[in-house]
Structures are given as C-alpha cells and as structure tokens.
C-alpha positions in Angstrom: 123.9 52.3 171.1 123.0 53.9 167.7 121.5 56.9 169.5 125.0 57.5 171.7 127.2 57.4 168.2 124.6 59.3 165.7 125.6 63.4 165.1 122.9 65.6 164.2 123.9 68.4 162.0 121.1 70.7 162.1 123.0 72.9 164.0 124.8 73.5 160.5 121.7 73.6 158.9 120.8 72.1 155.4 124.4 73.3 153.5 126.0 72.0 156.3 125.3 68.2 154.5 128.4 69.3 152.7 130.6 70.0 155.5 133.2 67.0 156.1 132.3 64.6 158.7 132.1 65.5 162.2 135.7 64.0 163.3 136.7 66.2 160.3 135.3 69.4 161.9 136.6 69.3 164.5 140.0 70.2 162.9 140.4 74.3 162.8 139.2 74.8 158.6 141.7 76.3 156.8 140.6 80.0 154.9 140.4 77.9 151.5 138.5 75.1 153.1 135.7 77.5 154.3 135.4 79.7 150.8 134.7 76.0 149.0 132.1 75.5 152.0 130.7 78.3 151.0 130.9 78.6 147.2 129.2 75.2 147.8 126.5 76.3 150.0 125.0 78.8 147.5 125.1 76.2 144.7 123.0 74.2 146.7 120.7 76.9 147.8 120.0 77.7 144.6 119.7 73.9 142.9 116.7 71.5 144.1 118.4 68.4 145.5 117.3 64.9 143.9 117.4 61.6 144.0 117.2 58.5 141.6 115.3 54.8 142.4 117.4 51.9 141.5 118.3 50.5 138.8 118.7 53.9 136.9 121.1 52.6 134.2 118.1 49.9 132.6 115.2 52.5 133.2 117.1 55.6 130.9 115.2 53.6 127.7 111.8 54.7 129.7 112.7 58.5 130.1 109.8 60.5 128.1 107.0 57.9 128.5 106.3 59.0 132.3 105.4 62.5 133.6 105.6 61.3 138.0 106.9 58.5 139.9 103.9 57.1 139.9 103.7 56.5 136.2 107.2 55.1 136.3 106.7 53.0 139.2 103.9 51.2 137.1 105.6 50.6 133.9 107.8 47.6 134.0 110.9 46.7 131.4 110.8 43.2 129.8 108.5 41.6 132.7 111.5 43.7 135.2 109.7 46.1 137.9 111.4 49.7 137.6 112.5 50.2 141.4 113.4 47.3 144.1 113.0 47.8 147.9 113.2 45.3 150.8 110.0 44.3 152.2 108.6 44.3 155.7 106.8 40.5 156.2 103.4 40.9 157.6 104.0 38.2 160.3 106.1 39.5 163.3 108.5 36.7 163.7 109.5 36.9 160.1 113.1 37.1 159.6 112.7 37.7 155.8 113.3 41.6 153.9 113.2 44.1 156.9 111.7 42.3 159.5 114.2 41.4 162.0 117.0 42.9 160.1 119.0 42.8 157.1 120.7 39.6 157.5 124.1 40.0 156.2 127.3 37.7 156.2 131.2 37.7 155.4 132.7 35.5 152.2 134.8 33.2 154.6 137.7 34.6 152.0 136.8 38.1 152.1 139.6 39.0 154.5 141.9 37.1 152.7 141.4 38.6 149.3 141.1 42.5 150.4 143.4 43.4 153.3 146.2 43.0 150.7 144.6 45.8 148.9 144.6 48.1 151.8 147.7 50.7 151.8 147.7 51.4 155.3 147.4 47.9 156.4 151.2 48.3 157.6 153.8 50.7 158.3 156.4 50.6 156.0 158.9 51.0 158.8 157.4 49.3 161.2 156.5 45.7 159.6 155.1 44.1 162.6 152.5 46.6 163.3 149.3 46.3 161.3 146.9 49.5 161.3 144.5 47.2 159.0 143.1 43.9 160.1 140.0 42.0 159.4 138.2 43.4 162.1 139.0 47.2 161.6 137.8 46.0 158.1 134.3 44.6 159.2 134.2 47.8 162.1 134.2 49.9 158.9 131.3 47.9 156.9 129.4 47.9 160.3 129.3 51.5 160.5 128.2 52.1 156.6 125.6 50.1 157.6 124.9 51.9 160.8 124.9 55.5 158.3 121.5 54.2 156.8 120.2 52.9 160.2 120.5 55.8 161.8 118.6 57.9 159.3 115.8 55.3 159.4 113.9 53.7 162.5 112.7 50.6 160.7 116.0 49.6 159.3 118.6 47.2 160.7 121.3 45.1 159.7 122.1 41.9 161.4 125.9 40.0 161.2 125.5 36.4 160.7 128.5 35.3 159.9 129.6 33.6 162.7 126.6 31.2 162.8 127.1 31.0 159.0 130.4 29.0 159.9 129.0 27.4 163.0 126.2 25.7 161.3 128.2 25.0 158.4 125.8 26.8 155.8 128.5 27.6 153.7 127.6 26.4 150.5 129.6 26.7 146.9 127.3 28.0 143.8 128.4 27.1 140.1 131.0 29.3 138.5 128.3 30.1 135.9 126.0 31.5 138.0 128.5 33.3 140.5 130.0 36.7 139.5 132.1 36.5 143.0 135.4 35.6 143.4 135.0 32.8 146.2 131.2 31.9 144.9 129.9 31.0 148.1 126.4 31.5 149.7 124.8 31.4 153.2 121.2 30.2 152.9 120.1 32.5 156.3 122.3 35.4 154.7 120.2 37.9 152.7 123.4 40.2 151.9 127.3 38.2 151.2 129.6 40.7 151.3 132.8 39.2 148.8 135.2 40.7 146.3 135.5 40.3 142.3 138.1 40.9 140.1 137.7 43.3 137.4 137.8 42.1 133.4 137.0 45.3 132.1 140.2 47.9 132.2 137.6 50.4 131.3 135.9 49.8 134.3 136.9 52.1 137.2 134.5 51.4 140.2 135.8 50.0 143.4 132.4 47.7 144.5 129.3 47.1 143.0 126.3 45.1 143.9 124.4 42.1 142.3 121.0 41.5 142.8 120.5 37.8 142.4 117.5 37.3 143.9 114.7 39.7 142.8 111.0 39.1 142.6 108.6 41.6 140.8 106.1 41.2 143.5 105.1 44.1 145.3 106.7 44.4 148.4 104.8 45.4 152.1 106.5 48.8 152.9 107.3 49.7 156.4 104.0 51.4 156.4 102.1 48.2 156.2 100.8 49.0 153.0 101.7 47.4 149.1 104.0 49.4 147.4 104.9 49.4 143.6 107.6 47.8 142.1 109.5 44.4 142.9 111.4 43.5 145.8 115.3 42.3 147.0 115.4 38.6 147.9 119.5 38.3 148.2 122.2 40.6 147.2 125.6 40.6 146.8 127.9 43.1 148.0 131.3 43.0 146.1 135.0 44.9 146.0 137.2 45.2 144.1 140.3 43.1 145.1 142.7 44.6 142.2 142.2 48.0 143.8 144.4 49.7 146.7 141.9 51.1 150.0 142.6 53.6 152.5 140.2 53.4 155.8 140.9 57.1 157.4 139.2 59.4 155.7 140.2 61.8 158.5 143.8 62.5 157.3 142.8 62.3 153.6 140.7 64.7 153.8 142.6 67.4 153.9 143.9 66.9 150.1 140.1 66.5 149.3 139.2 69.6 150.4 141.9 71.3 148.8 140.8 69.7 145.7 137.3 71.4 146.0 138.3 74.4 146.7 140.0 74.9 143.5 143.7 73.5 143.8 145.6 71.2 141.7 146.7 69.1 144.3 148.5 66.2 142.3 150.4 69.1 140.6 151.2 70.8 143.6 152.5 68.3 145.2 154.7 66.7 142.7 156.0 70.3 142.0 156.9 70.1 146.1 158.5 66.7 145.5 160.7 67.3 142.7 162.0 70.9 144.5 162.3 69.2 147.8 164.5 66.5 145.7 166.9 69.2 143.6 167.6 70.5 146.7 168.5 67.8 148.4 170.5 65.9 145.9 172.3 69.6 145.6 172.9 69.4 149.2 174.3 65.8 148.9 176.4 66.4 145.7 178.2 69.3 148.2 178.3 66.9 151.3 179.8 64.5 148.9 182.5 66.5 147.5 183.5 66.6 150.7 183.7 63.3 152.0 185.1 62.5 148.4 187.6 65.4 149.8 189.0 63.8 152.8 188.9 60.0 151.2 191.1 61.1 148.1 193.4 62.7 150.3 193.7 59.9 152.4 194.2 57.5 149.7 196.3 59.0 147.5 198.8 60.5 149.8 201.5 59.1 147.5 200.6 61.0 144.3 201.4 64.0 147.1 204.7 65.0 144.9 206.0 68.4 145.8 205.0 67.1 149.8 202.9 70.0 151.0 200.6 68.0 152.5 197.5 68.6 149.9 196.8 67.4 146.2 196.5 69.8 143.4 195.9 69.8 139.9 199.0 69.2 138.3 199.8 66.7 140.5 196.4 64.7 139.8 197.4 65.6 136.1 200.7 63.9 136.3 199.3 60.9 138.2 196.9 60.8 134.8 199.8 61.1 132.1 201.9 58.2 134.0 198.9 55.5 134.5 198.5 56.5 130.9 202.2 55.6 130.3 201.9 53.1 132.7 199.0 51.2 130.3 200.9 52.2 127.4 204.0 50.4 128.6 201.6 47.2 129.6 200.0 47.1 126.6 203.1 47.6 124.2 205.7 45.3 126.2 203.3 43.3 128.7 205.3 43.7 131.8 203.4 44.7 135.0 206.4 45.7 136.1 207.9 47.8 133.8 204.5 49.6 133.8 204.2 49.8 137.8 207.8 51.6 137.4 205.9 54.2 135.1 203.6 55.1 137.8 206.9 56.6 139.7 205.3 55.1 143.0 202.3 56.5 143.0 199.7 53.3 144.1 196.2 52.5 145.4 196.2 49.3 147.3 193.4 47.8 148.6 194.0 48.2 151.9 195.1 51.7 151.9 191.2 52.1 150.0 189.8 50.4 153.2 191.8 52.5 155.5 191.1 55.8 153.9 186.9 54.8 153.6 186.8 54.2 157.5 189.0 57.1 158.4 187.0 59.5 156.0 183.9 57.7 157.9 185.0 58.6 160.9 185.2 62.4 160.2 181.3 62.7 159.4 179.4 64.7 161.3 176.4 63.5 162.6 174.1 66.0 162.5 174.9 67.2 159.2 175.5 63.6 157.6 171.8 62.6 159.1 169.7 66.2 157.9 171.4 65.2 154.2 170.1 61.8 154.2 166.8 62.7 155.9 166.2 65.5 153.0 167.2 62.9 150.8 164.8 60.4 152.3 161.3 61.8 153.4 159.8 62.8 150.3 159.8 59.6 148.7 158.6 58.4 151.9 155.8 60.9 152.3 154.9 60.4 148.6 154.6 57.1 149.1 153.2 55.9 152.6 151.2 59.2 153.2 149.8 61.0 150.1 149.7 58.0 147.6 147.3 56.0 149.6 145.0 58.7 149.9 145.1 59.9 146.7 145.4 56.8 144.0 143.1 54.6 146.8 139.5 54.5 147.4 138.0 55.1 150.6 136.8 52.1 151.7 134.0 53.3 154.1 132.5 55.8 151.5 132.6 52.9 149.3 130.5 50.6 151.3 127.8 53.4 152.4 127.7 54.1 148.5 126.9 50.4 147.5 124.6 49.4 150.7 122.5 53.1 149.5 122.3 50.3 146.1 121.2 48.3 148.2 118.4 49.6 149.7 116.7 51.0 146.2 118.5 54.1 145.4 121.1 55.3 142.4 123.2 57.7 141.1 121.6 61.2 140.8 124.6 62.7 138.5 124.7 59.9 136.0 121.0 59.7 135.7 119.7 63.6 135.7 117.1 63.3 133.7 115.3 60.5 136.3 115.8 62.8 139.5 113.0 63.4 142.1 112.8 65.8 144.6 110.6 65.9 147.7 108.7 68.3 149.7 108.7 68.0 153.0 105.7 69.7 153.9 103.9 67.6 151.6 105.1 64.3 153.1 102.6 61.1 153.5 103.6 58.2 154.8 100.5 56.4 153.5 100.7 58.0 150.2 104.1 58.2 149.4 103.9 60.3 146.2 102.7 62.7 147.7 105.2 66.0 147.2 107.8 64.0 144.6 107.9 65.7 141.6 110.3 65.5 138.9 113.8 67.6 138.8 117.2 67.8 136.5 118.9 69.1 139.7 121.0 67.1 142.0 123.2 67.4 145.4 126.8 67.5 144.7 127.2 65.8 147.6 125.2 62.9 148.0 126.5 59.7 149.0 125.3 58.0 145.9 127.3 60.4 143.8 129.3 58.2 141.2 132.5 60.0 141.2 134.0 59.6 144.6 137.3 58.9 144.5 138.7 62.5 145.4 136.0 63.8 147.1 134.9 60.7 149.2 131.1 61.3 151.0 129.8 59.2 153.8 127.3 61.1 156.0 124.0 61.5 154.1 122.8 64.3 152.7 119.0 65.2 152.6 117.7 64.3 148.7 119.6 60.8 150.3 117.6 60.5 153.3 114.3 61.5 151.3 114.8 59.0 148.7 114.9 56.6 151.7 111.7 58.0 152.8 110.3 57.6 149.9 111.2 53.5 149.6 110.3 52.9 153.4 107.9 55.3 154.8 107.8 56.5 158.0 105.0 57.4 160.0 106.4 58.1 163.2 109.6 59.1 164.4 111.3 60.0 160.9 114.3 61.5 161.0 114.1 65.2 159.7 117.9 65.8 159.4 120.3 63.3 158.3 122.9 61.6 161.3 126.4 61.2 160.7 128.2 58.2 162.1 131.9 58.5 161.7 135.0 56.8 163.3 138.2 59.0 163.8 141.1 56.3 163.2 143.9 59.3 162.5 145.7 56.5 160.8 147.1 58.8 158.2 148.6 61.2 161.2 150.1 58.4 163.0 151.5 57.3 159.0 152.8 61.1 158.5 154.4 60.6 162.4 155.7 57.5 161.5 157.0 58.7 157.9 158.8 61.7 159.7 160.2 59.9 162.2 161.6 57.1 159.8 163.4 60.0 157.9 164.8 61.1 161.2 166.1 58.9 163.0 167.0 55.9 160.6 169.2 58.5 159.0 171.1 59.0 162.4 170.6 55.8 163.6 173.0 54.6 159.8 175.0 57.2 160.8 175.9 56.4 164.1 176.6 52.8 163.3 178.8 53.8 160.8 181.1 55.9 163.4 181.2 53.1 165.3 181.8 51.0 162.7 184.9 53.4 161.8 186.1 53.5 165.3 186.0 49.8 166.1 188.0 49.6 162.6 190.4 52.0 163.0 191.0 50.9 166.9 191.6 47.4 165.0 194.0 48.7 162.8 195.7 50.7 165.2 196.1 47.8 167.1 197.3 45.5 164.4 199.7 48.4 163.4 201.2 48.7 166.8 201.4 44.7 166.9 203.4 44.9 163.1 205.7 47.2 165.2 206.4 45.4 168.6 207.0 42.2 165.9 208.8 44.3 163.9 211.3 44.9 167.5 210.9 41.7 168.4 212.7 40.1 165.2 215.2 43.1 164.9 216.3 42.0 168.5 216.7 37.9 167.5 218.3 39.0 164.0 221.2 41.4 166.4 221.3 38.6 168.8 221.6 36.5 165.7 224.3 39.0 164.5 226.3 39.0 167.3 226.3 34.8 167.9 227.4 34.7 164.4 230.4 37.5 165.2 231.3 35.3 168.2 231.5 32.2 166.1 233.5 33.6 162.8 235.6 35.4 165.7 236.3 31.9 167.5 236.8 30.2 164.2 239.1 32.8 163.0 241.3 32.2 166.1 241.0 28.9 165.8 242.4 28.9 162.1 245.8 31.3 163.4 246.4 28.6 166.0 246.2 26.0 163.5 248.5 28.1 160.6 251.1 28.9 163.3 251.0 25.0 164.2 251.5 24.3 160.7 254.2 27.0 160.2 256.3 25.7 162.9 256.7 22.4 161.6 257.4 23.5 158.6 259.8 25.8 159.5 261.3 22.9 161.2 261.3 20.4 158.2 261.1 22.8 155.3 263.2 24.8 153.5 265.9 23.3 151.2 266.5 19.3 151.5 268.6 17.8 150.0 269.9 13.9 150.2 272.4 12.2 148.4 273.0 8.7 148.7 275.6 6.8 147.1 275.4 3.2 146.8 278.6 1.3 146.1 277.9 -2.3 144.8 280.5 -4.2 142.9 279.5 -3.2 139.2 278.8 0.5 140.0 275.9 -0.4 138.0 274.0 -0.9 140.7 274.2 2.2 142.6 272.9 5.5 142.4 272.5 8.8 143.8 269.2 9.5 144.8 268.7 13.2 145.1 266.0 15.8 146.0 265.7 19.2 147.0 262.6 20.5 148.3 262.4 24.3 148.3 259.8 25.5 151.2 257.8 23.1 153.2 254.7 24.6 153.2 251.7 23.5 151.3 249.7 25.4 149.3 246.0 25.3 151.0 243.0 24.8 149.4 239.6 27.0 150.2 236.2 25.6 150.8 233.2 28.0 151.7 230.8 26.5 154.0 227.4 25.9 151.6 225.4 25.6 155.4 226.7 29.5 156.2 227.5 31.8 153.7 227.4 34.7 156.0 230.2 33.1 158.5 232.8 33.8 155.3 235.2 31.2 153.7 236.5 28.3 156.0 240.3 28.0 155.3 241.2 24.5 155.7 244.7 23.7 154.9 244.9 19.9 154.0 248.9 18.8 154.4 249.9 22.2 156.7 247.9 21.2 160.2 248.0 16.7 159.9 250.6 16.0 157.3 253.9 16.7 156.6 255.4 17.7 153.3 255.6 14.2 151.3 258.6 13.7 149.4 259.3 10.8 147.1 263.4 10.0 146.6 264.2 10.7 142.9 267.3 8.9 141.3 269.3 11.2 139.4 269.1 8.5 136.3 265.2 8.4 136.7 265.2 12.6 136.3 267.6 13.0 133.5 268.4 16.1 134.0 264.6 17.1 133.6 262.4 19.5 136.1 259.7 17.7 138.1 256.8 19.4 140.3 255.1 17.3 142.5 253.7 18.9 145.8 257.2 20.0 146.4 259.4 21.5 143.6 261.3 19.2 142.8 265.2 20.9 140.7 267.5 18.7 138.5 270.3 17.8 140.5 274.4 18.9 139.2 277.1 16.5 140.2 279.6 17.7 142.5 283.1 16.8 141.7 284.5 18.9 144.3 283.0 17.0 146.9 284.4 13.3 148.1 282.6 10.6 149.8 283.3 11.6 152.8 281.6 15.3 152.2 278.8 13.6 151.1 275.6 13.7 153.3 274.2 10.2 155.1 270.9 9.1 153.9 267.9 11.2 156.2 270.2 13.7 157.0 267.8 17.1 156.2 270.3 19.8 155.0 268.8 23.6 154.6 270.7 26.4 153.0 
C-alpha cells in the first residue's frame, strides 16, 4: 500500500528535493517559479547538506568540547544522553520502541479542540458543507507518518485509538505533570497526539513535542546492535489550538513559490486589493448617482416648479431657502402649519419615498447592477476565504511531518549550524554508523526540519533528512537511496477560489433579481390599490349624485307642498281678512251698561315664522306658517271704553275706533257681521 502511494524523485535528481511536491508539479511552473528552482539548485550544489540529532537546543552548551559524533554521542548533560532514538526490542513479539510499530493514539478531544482552528473547515457561502472534518484531519497525520515510513523499511506507525476507547485505557494524568490541554494518556499508546494552548506571545510555533518518557539507556538499533545515547519511551505530539491551519498545500503553494522567487507577495496583493476596491467603489459612486437620479426625480416631482419635467438647480435651491423658511417660521411662531405653508407645496411623504424606492428599483439593470456589486464584493471575499488562510495559517501536514522528524531523533539544522553533520554515502556502514559523518556549518534550505516554515511549508524529505534517519536506524538492506514523497492533492483552495468566484457572481444577481421582483410585485400592488382608490372613488361619486338628486326630488316635493299649503292659507284669508269691523250697541236701561265694542282688523294674514331643519341643512329652510294653514286670524272684541282712544297690536292691528254721528242705529252693523272696505 505504501509502495503504490510513494514517488521517487530521482528522476529530478538530488536538487529536485527542492521542487514542490509531486501533486504540485504536475501544475505547468510558471517562468518565476523555475528561475527560484534554479537559483535554488546551485545553492545547494555548492553547500554540503546537514543535519542535527535531537535535542539540539540543550546540547549548544557542549559545542567546542567534541570534534565527531562519536565524541558527542558519549558525553552526556546533567546525567541527560545527547541524542534519543526509538529502539528495536530484541524479542520478536515485542510491541515496545520499533518493534511492531510506533503505537500512536488520538486525545479523545483532539478533534474537538483543533478543527475550529482550521480555515478551510467550511465554505463561507456554503455553511453546510465542511471541507475539514476529523477524519480528513487524522488522513493528514497518517500520511506525515507514512513520509518517514516510506523513506525507512524498519519503521511503522500503528493507530490505536480505537482500542484505546474500546478498552477504556483512557486515563487522566495530574495537571502538574501534563503540559496538554486534555491531559489524558493511553497506557498501550507510545505517541498521544493532543493540542496546548500557548502562554508565551513570544512564542510562534504551531506544534511541538514532549518527551515524557526518556531513559538514558542505550537503545538496540534496527541493526541489532547497541547504539549510543538514550531512548524514547512515550511522547507527546501537541498543536497549537490558538492557531488557524490550512490542509491543501496544493493551492497555497502557488503564493509560496512566488515568495521564493523573490516577490513581495503580501504587498502585492494588498496593492491588488485596495486598486480592485478604488475602482469599484468609483464604479458604485457613478451607479449610485444614478439610481440616486431616477429616485429624486421620482420623489420630488413636486419641487418640479417651472413643470418641464426635470429638476434643476435653482429649483433644488429654492426648495432649500423655503424649508429654511419653513424651520424658521416653526421655530419662531411654532405652527406646523404656518411652516408647511412656507414650503409652497413642495412635500416628501412617506409613501411617495416608498413609491419612488421601488419604482427606481425597478429600473436597475441586471447585468450592470450585479458586475457593480460583484466588483464590490470578491475581493474581500478572496482576501478572506482564499489568500488569508494560506498565508496567516500553518500548513497542518508540513507541520506534523516536522514534529514526528522530532520524534524520531532529529532537529533543526538552521537554528543549530554549528551542530550539523553531513554524510557520505559511499562511506555508509550500517554496523558502524559513524562511519562517513563528519562535521559541517552547511545546511539544506529545504529540509523538512527547517524551523521557519510558515511561508515556505516542506513535506517531502530531503536527503541530509533521510541520512540523518540513517544514521539513528541503520539499514543494512533495502535502504532507500532517494527520499519518497507521499502527498495527497485535496485542491481545496481551488474549489474555495471556485466557490469565492462564484459567491461574487451569482449572489450579486441572485439580490438583484429578487429585488425586481420585489419592485414588480410592489408596484403591481400599488397599481392595484390605485385603480381600487379610483373605482371607490366612482363608486361614492355615483351614491353622492344619486344622493343629489333624491335630495332635489325631496326639496322639489316639499317646495310644492309649501305653495299648496300658502295658497290654502291665502284663500281663507282672502275670505276672512281684510278690514273688519263690528259695532255692537247694547241698549240697557242706564246706558251705563252698554257699549260699543269695536275692532278693525287690517289684513288677515299672519306673519310666518321660519325654522331650518337641524336634521338637513342642505334641504334649505322649512317655511312653516303657524296660524296661515290650521288657524284663523284670532280676534279678541275690544270695548271702545277699554281702548281709550289708544293703539293696540296684538296678532292683528288693532286702530282706535271714531264715533260716527252720522250714522243711526239702524246703519249700524249686527254683531258677526264681517264688513271689508
């Protein structure tokens, strides 16, 4: 299985260690890409590659008391050996060191605690589908750990995790004695891979390892023979969970190897960012002004003075100077409406707002409205789901083949130059192992064990890497003369950059489009409502003129109805009226006791009295003559001695009466008798 996944690059031959990956060449190099593969090629042609034993950083105090590996592997630091290695047990069914693998198991929080740290674990557009998940994660360790077993015949790695939970073997250490975040240990696990939160803000490295269990007796090497120094007994594997990860080192690679070759990528593409922005909010400001355009124009149709369809200047200026009156006159009396009368009818109502936003809605043109907002849109979005995770992450992979090369003995050649080795080849003996090692300043660039990795990520051995392993496990048949390459194309930074291009696309047009439809269901609406306004509008115009003409019909039958009754009462009074007058002379036998009762009554009509309906005001005053239509004139009998000679009105006028001496008894007029003039 190993065999059908490893890559052999000497094809390339020994510069070709620091050509990307093999899923990486298989992308067409670009013309800077192949000068940096070259520059590169000549530095290490001319530089002797070398590599460091582990733990480099506690044997610096020792450099200048040793002249070979030999010397060093002999000396020892406080009672500490100055190199650890696995061993290989001397009985077969030994599972311990090398012997039937490297038994290595999962924190049961490890996937918990780190896939929150990886970038890429999900689309930013597409929340339900995760490119990360616990297993891709583990897939990832696996094939660090496959890098070194592919280089080395004897070595293996074995996952026990599963029967770690099955058997329960979880078991919690003290928080004193734990440097992990989750401090738990499997007792048949000789590697628990776990995170750890950094203290130090100083300190800038993504995973590290802890040897907890190490013995300074000399291990069995591969070759069956003692070798100096001590030996691993349990080790802990740690990330960083306060960090951000990336998996594909495919996509990422391509800013890496701009990097090398000389280009200030960061720069560059911040400088890309910002002009791709000033362009685009140029563009929008434009596309604005016109939407800003047709909604002002629609809205403010009133402040449209002169009525030639379009608002200028001065007609914007005197809409300014009367709201500024309009305030004034608010302020300084405190009438709304004295100031709404300043604004000579020029208003904004709410509605008219909504109106004009869905009409000027409805104008936009797709196309156009969606290219603004995607210019607007996909350079945040590339900045952020593409470039970002490649460039302020760590690659997670090149990460865990840097840490398990801890592992197995080595360290980092660039931070410790002055305790490089170098091998030759020819020399090689796997029973005497310092045989051809000799001591070197020199180092390759492009080691996995390099300490700065972050942009320039490695994770296919080099050859000072795979000789240092040599060196630690010997090999005395089938050794692996040119290092394998195990890599896993997951292209999830070109299905990101797909998915990052296609959000600024189509979401764009996919607003846009619900915001015509938005303005045509909206303006359908209020076309509908309007034509309903009108059809109700009709509708009561036709009651109010059927109203009208019920009303004309009644005043009209009323109006008849009052003649009839005046002629009614001017008949009668025609009949009765007029001058009356009635004397009456009494005789008794004093003289005393009669009297002439007399009365005139000029006209016999009655003065009538008006009374407007309160229930109708529009049907007009309602003439009721009280007296002319039921009664007739009332007249009371005077006697002449009662009147003395004096004027009294009543309902009738009533004149003083002159005695008649011309006139005899027998002229004079029987009581009732009505006589007119």
């Amino acid at each position: 299985e190993l065999a059908s996944r490893r890559q052999p690059l000497s094809s390339r031959g020994h510069a070709s260690s620091l050509v990307p990956p093999a899923s990486r060449s298989s992308l067409a190099p670009s013309a800077p890409r192949a000068a940096s593969m070259a520059a590169l090629a000549l530095v290490v042609l001319w530089a002797t590659p070398g590599w460091v034993l582990f733990p480099g950083s506690s044997n610096s105090d020792l450099v200048g008391e040793y002249n070979s590996i030999e010397e060093l592997l002999g000396m020892t630091k406080s009672g500490t050996p100055t190199a650890f290695r696995w061993t290989q047990p001397s009985d077969i069914n030994s599972a311990a060191g090398i012997g039937s693998g490297i038994a290595y198991a999962y924190d049961p929080r490890f996937c918990d605690d780190i896939l929150l740290r990886f970038d890429e674990r999900a689309s930013a557009w597409l929340r339900f589908w995760e490119f990360v998940t616990c297993e891709s994660v583990k897939q990832s360790v696996l094939l660090a750990f496959d890098t070194w077993a592919a280089n080395h015949p004897h070595l293996h790695f074995l996952d026990v995790s599963d029967e770690c939970t099955s058997k329960d073997l979880w078991k919690t250490v003290e928080k004193d004695a734990c440097t992990s975040t989750n401090c738990a240990r499997c007792s048949i696990a000789e590697i628990v891979i776990s995170t750890f939160t950094k203290n130090d803000e100083n300190d800038h490295s993504g995973a590290r390892i802890v040897p907890v269990d190490v013995t300074s007796t000399d291990p069995r090497g591969t070759n069956g023979l003692t070798q100096d120094g001590g030996k691993f007994e349990y080790v802990e594997l740690q990330y960083a969970n306060d960090l951000c990860w990336y998996l594909d080192q495919t996509f990422c690679a391509i800013f890496f190897d701009a990097q090398i070759a000389g280009v200030d990528v960061e720069t560059l593409m911040l400088s890309l960012f910002i002009t791709i922005e000033l362009i685009a909010c140029f563009v929008t400001l434009v596309f604005v002004l016109i939407i800003a355009r047709t909604f002002f124009h629609t809205l403010l149709d009133t402040w449209d003075t002169d009525g030639d369809g379009s608002i200028e200047a001065h007609e914007i200026l005197g809409a300014g100077r009367a709201a500024w009156g309009a305030l004034f006159e608010w302020i300084s009396t405190g009438s709304l409406a004295k100031a709404s009368a300043k604004m000579e009818g020029r208003k904004i109502h709410a509605v008219d707002a909504n109106l004009a936003a869905v009409y000027t809605l409805s104008k936009l043109n797709i196309l156009i409205a969606s290219f603004v907002l995607s210019l607007v849109a996909f350079p945040p979005v590339f900045m952020l789901s593409v470039f970002n995770p490649c460039w302020n992450c760590q690659d997670f992979k090149a990460a865990s083949v840097h840490e398990i090369g801890h592992i197995l003995g080595l360290d980092h050649p660039d931070q410790h130059k002055d305790q490089n080795f170098a091998s030759d080849r020819e020399a090689y003996n796997c029973t005497n192992t310092y045989s051809g090692v000799s001591m070197t300043s020199d180092y390759d660039s492009s080691s996995v064990l390099r300490a700065q990795l972050v942009h320039d990520p490695k994770t296919c051995l080099t050859n000072d890497d795979l000789d240092g392993l040599n060196f630690l496990y010997p090999v005395c048949s089938n050794r692996v003369e040119t290092p394998q390459c195990i890599e896993q194309q997951l292209n999830l930074g070109y299905l990101r950059l797909s998915l990052s291009i296609l959000a600024a696309v189509f979401i764009p047009i996919i607003f846009v489009v619900a915001l015509k439809i938005y303005a045509a269901i909206m303006l359908r609406c209020s076309k509908r409502l309007r034509e309903k306004g009108l059809e109700l509008k009709a509708r009561k115009a036709e009651i109010q003129k059927v109203q009208q003409k019920t009303r004309e019909a009644k005043s009209v039958a009323k109006r008849e109805e009052r003649q009839k009754s005046a002629s009614t009462a001017g008949g009668a009074g025609g009949s009765r009226g007029g001058l009356g007058r009635m004397m009456s002379r009494g005789s008794s036998s004093g003289g005393s006791g009669g009297g002439v009762g007399r009365y005139m009554s000029r006209g016999s009509s009655v003065r009538p009295k008006v009374r407007v309906s309160a229930e109708d005001e529009e049907q007009g005053p309602e003439v009721i003559a009280e007296g002319a239509e039921d009664a007739e004139p009332e007249v009371q009998p005077v006697a002449a001695a009662e009147l003395g000679g004096a004027s009294v009105e009543a309902d009738h006028e009533i004149h003083p009466v002159r005695e008649r001496p011309d006139l005899d008894d027998t002229d004079r007029v029987a009581p009732g008798t009505t006589v007119g003039r």
